[in-house]
C-alpha positions as CSV (number, residue, x, y, z in Angstrom):
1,X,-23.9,-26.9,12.1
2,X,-22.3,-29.2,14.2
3,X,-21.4,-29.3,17.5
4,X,-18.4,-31.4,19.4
5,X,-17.8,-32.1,22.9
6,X,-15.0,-32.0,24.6
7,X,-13.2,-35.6,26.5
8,X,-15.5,-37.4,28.7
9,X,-18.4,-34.9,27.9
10,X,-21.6,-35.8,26.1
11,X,-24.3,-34.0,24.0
12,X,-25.5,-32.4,27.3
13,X,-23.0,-30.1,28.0
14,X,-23.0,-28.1,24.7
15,X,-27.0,-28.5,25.0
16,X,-26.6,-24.6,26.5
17,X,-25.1,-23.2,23.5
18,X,-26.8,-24.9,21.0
19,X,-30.2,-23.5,22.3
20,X,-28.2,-20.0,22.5
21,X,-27.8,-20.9,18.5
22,X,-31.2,-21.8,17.8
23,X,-32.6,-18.8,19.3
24,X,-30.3,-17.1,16.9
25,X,-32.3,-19.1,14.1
26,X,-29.5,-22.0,13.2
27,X,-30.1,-25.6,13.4
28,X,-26.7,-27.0,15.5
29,X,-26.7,-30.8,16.2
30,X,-24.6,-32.8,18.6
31,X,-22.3,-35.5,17.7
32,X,-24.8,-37.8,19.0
33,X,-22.4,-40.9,19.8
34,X,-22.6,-40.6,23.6
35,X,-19.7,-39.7,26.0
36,X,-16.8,-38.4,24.1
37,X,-13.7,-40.9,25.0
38,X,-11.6,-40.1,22.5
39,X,-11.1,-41.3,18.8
40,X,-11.8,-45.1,19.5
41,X,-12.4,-47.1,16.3
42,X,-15.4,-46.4,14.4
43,X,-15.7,-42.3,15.7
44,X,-13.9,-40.3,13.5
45,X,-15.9,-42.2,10.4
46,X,-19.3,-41.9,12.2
47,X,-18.1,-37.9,12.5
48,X,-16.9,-38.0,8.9
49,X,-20.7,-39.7,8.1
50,X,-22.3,-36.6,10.0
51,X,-20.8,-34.0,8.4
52,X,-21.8,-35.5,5.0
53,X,-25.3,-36.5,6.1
54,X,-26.0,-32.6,7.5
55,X,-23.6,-31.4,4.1
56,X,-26.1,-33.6,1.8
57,X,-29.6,-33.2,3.3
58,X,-28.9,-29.1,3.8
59,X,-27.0,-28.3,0.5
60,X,-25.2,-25.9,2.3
61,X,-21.9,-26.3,3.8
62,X,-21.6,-26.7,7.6
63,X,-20.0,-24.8,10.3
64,X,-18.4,-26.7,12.9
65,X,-18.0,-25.5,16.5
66,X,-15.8,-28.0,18.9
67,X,-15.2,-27.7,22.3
68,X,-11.3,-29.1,24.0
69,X,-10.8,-32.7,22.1
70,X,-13.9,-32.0,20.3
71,X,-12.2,-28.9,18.4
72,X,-9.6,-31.1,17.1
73,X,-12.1,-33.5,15.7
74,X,-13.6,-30.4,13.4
75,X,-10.1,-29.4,12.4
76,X,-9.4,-32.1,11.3
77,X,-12.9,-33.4,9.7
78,X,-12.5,-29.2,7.8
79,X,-9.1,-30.8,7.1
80,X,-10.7,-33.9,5.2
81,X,-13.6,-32.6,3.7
82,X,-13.2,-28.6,3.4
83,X,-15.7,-28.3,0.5
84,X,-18.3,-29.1,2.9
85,X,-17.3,-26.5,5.8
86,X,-18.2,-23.2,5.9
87,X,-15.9,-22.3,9.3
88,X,-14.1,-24.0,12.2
89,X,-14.9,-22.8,15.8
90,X,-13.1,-24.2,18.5
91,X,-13.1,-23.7,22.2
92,X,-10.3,-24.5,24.7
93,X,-8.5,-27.2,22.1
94,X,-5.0,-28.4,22.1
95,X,-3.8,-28.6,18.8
96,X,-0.5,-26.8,18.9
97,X,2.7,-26.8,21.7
98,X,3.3,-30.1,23.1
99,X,1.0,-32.8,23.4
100,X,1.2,-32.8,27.1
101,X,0.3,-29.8,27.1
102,X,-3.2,-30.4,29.2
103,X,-3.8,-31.3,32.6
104,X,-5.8,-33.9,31.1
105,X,-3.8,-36.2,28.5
106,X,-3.6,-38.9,31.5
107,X,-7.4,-39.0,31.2
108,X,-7.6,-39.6,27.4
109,X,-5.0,-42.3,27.2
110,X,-6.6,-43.7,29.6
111,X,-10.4,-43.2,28.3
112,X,-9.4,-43.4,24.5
113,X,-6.8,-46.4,25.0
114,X,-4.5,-44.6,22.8
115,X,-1.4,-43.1,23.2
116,X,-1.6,-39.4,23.4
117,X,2.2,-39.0,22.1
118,X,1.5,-42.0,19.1
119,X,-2.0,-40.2,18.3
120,X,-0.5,-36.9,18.0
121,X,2.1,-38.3,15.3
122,X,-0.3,-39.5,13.5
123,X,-2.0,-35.9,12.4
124,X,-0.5,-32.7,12.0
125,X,-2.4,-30.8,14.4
126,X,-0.8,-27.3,14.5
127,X,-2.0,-26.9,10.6
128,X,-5.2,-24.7,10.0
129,X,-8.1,-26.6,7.9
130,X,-8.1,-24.7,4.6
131,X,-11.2,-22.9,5.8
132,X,-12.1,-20.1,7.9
133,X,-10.9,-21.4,11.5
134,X,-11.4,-19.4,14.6
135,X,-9.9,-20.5,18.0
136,X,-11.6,-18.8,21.2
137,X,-8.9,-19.6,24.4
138,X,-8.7,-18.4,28.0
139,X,-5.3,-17.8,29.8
140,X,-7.1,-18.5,32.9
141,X,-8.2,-22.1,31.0
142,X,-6.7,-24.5,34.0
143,X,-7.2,-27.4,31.9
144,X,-5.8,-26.8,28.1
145,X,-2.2,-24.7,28.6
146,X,-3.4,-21.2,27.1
147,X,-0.3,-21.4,24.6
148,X,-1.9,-24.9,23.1
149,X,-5.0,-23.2,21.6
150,X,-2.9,-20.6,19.5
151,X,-3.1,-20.8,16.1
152,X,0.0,-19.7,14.5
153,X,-0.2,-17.4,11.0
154,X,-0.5,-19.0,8.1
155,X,0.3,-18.1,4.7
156,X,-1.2,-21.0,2.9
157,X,-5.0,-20.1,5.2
158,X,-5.1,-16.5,6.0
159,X,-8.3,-16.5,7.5
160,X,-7.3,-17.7,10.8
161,X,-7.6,-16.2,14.0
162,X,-7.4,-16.1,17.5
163,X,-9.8,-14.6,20.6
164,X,-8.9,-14.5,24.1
165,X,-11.8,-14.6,26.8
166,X,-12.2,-14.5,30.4
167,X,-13.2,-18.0,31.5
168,X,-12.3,-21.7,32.6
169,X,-12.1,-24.6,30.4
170,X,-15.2,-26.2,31.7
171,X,-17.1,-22.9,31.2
172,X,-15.8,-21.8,28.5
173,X,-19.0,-23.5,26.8
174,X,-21.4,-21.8,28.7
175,X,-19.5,-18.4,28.7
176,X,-21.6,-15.4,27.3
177,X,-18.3,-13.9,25.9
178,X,-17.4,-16.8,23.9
179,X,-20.8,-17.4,22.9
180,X,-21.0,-13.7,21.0
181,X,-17.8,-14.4,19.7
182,X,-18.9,-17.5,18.2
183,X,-22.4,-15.5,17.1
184,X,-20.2,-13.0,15.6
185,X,-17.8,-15.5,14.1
186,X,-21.7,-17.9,11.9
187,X,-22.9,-13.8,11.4
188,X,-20.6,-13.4,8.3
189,X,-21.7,-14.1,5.4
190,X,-19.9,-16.9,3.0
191,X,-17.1,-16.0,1.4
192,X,-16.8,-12.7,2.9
193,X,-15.3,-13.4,6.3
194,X,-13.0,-10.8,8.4
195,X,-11.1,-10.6,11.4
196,X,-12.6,-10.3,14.9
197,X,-12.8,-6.9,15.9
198,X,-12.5,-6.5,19.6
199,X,-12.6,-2.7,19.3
200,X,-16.3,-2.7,18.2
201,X,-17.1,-4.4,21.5
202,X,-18.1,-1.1,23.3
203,X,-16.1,0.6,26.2
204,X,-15.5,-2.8,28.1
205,X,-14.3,-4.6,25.5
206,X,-10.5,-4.6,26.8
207,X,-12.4,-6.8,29.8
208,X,-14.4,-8.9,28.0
209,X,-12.4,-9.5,25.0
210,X,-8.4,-8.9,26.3
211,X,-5.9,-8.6,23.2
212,X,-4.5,-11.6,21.9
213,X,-1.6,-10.4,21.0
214,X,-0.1,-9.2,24.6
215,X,2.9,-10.9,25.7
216,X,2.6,-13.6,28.5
């Protein structure tokens, strides 16, 4: 598997839950191209290379797990190359609602050089990759607006879903909640994936896991 950091965030900061993944037995790699500063020239194809590389050399497909901005890049890579991906997990991303919708799109134009409004055109970021795709949010995210990181039915991709946890955006990548939803999430076996299922959580799991489907 491979697994994305989020803006201005390196290898080092999913380093955590990548050894969390290994001791579960699975081999997740970083993106391995330094601080993440957007989709400058040359990234998206190195990602694109990656995939293929792990896709190739494993003859398995390969789950992808994405943290904020990093998220979006494995939609969109599931988007481009979906015989190769067995899921999509992302944590904290912005790919639906406006895309202002972060405390933080001042900081990518500014680290990408790119327009946040003229990127966003240029994908359609609200659509689900035609594989299983799990999004793992916080309301308490303080970074990514809550509402940014819902993804919205889709007929054409039924196997989509959304899981709300207790945590910030900056921990939401070292958060133990989100980390045995994303266990749960690589647990299923290929071609038989189902829903979430907060109520097999235990007594607590209306704390750990609130219900995504309560109103604001």
């Amino acid at each position: 598997m491979l697994v994305f950091p989020g803006l201005s965030a390196n290898d080092m900061t999913t380093l955590p839950l990548r050894r969390y993944l290994q001791s579960l037995n699975y081999q997740p790699w970083g993106w391995e191209q330094g601080f993440n500063l957007g989709p400058r020239a040359g990234v998206l194809e190195d990602a694109r290379k990656q995939l293929i590389d792990t896709y190739e050399s494993s003859g398995r497909k390969v789950s992808l797990i994405g943290w904020s901005l990093g998220g979006v890049y494995a939609r969109e890579l599931a988007k481009d190359l979906p015989h190769m991906v067995r899921h999509v997990i992302t944590l904290g991303s912005p790919f639906a609602g406006s895309h202002k919708s972060t405390n933080v799109w001042r900081l990518y134009e500014l680290a990408s050089g790119r327009s946040v409004e003229r990127e966003a055109q240029s994908y359609e970021l609200p659509i689900a990759p035609p594989v299983p795709t799990t999004s793992i949010y916080s309301r308490s995210d303080g970074v990514v607006a809550w509402q940014g990181s819902i993804q919205a039915p889709s007929p054409a991709n039924p196997h989509t879903e959304n899981i709300e946890v207790l945590a910030s955006h900056i921990g939401l990548g070292v958060n133990p909640s989100a980390w045995w939803a994303v266990a749960d999430r690589l647990a299923q076996a290929e071609g038989s994936w189902k829903p979430f299922a907060r109520e097999d959580k235990g007594r607590l799991h209306g704390l750990i896991y609130p219900d995504a489907t309560r109103k604001s």
